[in-house]
C-alpha positions in Angstrom: 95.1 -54.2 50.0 91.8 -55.5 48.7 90.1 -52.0 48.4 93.6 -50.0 47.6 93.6 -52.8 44.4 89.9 -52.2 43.4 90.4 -48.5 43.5 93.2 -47.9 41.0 92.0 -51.0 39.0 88.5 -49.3 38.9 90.5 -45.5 37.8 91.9 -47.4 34.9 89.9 -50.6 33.4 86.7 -48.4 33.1 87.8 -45.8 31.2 90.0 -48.4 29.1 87.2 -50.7 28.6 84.8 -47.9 27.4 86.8 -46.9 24.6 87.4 -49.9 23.4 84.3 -51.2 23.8 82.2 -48.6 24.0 79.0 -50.2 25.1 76.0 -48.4 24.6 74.3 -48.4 28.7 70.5 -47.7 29.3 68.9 -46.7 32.4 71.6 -46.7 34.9 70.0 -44.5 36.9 68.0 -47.3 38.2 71.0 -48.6 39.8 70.8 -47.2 43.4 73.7 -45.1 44.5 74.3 -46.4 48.4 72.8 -49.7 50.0 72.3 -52.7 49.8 71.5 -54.0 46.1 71.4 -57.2 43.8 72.5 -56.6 40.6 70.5 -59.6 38.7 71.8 -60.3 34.8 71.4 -63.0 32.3 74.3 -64.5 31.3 76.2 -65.4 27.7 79.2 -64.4 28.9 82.4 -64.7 31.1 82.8 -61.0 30.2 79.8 -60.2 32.2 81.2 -59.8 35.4 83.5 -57.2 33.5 81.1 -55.3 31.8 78.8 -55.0 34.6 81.3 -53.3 37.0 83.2 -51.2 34.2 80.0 -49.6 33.4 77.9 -48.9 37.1 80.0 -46.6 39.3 79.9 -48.1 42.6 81.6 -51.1 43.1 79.6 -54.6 42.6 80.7 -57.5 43.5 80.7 -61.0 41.8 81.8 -64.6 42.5 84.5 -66.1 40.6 85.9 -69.6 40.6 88.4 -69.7 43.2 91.3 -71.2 40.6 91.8 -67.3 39.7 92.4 -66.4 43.0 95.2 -69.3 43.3 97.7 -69.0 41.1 101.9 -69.0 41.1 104.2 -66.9 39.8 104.1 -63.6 38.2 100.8 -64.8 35.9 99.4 -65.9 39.6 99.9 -62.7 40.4 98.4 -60.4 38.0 95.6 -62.6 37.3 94.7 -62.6 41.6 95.4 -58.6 41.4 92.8 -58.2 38.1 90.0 -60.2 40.3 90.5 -58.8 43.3 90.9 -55.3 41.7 87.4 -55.6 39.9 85.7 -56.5 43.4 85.1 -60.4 42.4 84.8 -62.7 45.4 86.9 -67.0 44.6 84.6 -69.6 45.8 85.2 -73.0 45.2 82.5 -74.4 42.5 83.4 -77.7 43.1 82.9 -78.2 47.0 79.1 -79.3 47.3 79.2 -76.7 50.1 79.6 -74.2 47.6 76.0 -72.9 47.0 75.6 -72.6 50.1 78.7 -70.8 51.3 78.3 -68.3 47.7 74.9 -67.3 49.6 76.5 -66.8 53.0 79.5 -64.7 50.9 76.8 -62.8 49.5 74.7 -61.9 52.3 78.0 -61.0 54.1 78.4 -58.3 51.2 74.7 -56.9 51.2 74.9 -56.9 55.3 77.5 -54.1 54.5 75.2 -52.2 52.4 77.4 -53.1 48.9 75.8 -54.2 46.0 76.1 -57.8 44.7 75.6 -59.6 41.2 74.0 -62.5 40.3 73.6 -65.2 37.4 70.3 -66.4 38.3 70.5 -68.6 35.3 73.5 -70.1 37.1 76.0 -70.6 34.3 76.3 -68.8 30.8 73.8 -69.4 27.8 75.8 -71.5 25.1 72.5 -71.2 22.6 71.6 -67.2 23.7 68.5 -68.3 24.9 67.5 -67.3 28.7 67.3 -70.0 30.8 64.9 -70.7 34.3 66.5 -68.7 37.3 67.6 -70.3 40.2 65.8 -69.1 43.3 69.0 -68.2 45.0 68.8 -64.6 44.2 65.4 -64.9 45.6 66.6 -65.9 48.8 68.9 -63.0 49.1 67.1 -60.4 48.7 64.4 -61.7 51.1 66.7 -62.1 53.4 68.1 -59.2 53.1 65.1 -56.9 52.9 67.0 -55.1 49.3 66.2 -54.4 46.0 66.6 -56.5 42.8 68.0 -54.6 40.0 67.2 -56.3 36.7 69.8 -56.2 33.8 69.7 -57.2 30.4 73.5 -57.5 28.6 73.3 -57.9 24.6 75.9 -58.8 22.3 78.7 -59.5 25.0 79.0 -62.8 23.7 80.5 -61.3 20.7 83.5 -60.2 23.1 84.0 -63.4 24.4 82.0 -66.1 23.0 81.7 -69.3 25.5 85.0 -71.2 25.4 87.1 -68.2 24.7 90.0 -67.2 27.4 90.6 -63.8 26.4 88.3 -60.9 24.6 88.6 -59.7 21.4 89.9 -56.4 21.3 87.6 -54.9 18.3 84.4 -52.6 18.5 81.4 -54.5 19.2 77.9 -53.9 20.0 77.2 -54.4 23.4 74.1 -53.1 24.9 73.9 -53.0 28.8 70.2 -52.4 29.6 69.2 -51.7 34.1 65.5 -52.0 34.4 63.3 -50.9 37.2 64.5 -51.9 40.9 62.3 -54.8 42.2 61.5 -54.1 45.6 60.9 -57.1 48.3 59.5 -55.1 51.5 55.9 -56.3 52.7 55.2 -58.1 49.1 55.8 -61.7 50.4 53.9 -61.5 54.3 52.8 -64.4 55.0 53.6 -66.2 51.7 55.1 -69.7 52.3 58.9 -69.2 51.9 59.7 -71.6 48.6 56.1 -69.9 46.7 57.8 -66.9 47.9 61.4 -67.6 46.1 59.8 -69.3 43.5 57.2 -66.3 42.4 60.3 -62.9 43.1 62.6 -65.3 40.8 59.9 -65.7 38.0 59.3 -61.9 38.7 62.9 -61.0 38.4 63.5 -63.7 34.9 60.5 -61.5 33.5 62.2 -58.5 33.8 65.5 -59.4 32.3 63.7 -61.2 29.4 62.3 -57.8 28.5 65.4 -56.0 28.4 67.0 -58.5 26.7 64.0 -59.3 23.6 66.4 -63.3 24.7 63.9 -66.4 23.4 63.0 -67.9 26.9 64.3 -71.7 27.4 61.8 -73.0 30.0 64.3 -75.4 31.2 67.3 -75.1 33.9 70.7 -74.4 32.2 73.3 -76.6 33.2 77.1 -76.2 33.9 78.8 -78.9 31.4 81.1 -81.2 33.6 84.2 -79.2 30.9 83.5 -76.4 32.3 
């Protein structure tokens, strides 16, 4: 049900999405075609995990809270098939388990050679600037062996600004930017494992802060007890 959803939601949002949209995309040949991948982005955004998958043709999964994957009624309904239809994975933000079980969710996703995206910020920018990444998406693609894609989004907060529950539906100027894959194989032998997660997540921040020209925060961004 799952995949029949995300294959007629993905034969209609994209090409809806793009005109109304129409966000300029650079380098998505970067972006392998098959295998295991992490799609690595900043953040400003809830329309991130929109954009990202409306604009690379494979499918890419992302978390989501697991509130949109809960819901009654008709409303319930639609908003479960939307999720599910654009490949996003619930899990529960609240559980203190949850970090760990988004990993395991994660991993389980790469293990079947899909791609996976990634905050590494952890939670949107509410002042644009880009924030310390979390060494999460570190861990993953260590243990997974795969490449990092790096991605820089631009102007998406003008969709939907934090706080927002909808997008605005008016042209704006949204740049999606894929930078080179950062491979993982045979660069960390030997290399105590936290340096290790520590140094690729640094590496990966560095990339996305050049596609995205984003004023670097130094600091950890943390989600608001509102949100």
């Amino acid at each position: 049900m799952t995949r029949m959803l995300y294959t007629v939601a993905h034969g209609v949002i994209p090409p809806v999405a793009r005109a109304v949209w129409r966000p300029q995309v650079e380098g998505l040949d970067h972006v392998p075609t098959t295998g295991p991948v992490i799609v690595a982005s900043n953040h400003l955004s809830f329309f991130d995990s929109v954009v990202i998958p409306v604009v690379v043709p494979r499918k890419v999964a992302f978390l989501a809270k697991s509130d949109y994957f809960t819901g009654t009624g008709v409303k319930g309904a639609l908003t479960r098939a939307w999720f599910e239809g654009l490949g996003m994975l619930p899990v529960d933000r609240d559980d203190t388990r949850a970090a760990i079980a988004s990993l395991d969710t994660a991993l389980e996703v790469l293990r079947k050679g899909e791609a996976f995206g990634i905050y590494p910020e952890g939670t949107r920018s509410r002042d644009g600037r880009l924030y310390r990444g979390r060494t999460g998406v570190a861990h993953l693609a260590l243990t997974a062996g795969c490449p990092v894609v790096p991605v820089g989004l631009v102007g998406t907060q003008d969709i939907q600004p934090v706080g927002s529950n909808r997008p605005r539906l008016a042209k704006v100027d949204v740049t999606v930017r894929f930078g080179e894959p950062i491979t993982v194989a045979g660069d960390y032998d030997g290399v105590p494992s936290g340096r290790a997660r520590r140094e690729l997540t640094d590496r990966i921040m560095t990339a996305i802060a050049d596609l995205t020209g984003q004023e670097l925060a130094g600091v950890y961004n943390e989600r608001p007890a509102d949100a």
